[in-house]
C-alpha positions as CSV (number, residue, x, y, z in Angstrom):
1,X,-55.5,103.0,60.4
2,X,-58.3,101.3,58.0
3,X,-58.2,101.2,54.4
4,X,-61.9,99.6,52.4
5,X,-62.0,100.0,48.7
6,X,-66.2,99.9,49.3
7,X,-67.5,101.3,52.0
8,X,-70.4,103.1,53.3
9,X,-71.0,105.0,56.2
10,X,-73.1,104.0,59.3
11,X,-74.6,107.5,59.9
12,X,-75.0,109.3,57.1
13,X,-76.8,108.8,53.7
14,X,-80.2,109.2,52.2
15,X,-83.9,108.7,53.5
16,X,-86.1,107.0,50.6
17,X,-89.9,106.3,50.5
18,X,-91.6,103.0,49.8
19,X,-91.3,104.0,46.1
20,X,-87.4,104.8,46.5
21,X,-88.2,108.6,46.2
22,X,-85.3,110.6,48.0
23,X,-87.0,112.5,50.9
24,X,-84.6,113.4,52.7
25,X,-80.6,113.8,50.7
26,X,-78.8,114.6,54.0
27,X,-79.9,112.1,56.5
28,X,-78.3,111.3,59.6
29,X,-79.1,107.6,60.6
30,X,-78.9,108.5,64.4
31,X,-81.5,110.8,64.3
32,X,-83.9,110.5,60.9
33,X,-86.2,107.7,60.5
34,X,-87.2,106.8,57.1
35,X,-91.5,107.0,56.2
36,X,-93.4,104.0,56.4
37,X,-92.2,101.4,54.0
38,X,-89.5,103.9,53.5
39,X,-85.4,103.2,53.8
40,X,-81.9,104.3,54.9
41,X,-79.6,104.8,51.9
42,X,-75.8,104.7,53.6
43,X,-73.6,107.6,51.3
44,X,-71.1,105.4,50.2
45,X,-67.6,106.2,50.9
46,X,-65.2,105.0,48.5
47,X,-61.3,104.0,49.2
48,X,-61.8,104.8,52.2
49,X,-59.0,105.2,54.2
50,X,-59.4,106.0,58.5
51,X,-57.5,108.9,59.9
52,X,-59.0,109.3,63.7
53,X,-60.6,106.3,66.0
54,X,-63.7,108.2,66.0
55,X,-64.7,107.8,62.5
56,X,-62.6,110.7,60.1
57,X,-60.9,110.0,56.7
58,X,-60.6,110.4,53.3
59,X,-62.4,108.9,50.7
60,X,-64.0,109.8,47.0
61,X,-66.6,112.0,46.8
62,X,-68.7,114.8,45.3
63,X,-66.7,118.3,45.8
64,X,-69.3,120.8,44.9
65,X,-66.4,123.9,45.8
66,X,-63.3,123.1,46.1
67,X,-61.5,124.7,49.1
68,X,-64.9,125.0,51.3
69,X,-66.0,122.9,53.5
70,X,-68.7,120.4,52.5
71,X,-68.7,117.2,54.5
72,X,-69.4,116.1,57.9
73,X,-65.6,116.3,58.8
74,X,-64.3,113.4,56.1
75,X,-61.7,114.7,53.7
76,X,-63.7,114.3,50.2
77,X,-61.1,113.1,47.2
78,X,-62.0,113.5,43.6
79,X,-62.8,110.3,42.2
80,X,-60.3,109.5,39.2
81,X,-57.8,110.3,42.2
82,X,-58.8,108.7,44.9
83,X,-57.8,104.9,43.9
84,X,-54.4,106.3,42.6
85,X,-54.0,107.3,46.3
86,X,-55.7,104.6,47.7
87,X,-53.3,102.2,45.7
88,X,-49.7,104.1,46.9
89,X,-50.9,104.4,50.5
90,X,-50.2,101.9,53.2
91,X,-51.4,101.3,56.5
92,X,-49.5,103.1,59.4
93,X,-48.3,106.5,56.6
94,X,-48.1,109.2,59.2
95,X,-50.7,111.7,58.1
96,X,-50.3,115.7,58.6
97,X,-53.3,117.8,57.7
98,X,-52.6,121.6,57.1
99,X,-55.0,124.0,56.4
């Protein structure tokens, strides 16, 4: 549906403090405010590519256990592997997710 070699989500990301201390690694925009003099840090969300209309896909990103769940519903790709996929993709593939 969507495909943005840099992108960075809208909800999700880091809270900083005026000094760009991380207070908060797993902020939700929507619901965390940053301190005073403080900042939203959007996770970024390499080759990205949209799955659903409400905001799922798959994109590089940390895997800390493969196999287990870890993000807030995005598919996470290894790095080194996610512009190879990225690259042979085109807009429109059907997509079938098993689990």
């Amino acid at each position: 549906m969507e495909k943005i070699v840099e992108k960075y989500s809208s909800h999700y990301g880091r809270l900083l403090d005026a000094d760009g201390n991380v207070v908060d690694e797993d902020a939700d925009a929507r619901r965390d405010c940053p301190p005073p003099g403080g900042r939203f840090d959007p996770a970024p969300m390499y080759y990205w590519m949209r799955l659903t209309r409400y905001g799922i896909g798959m994109h590089a990103g940390y895997i800390p256990e493969p196999g287990r769940p870890a993000s807030k519903g995005c598919i996470r790709m290894p790095k080194p592997f996610a512009p190879i996929l990225f690259a042979r993709v085109a807009l429109g593939t059907p997509v079938q997710i098993l689990h």
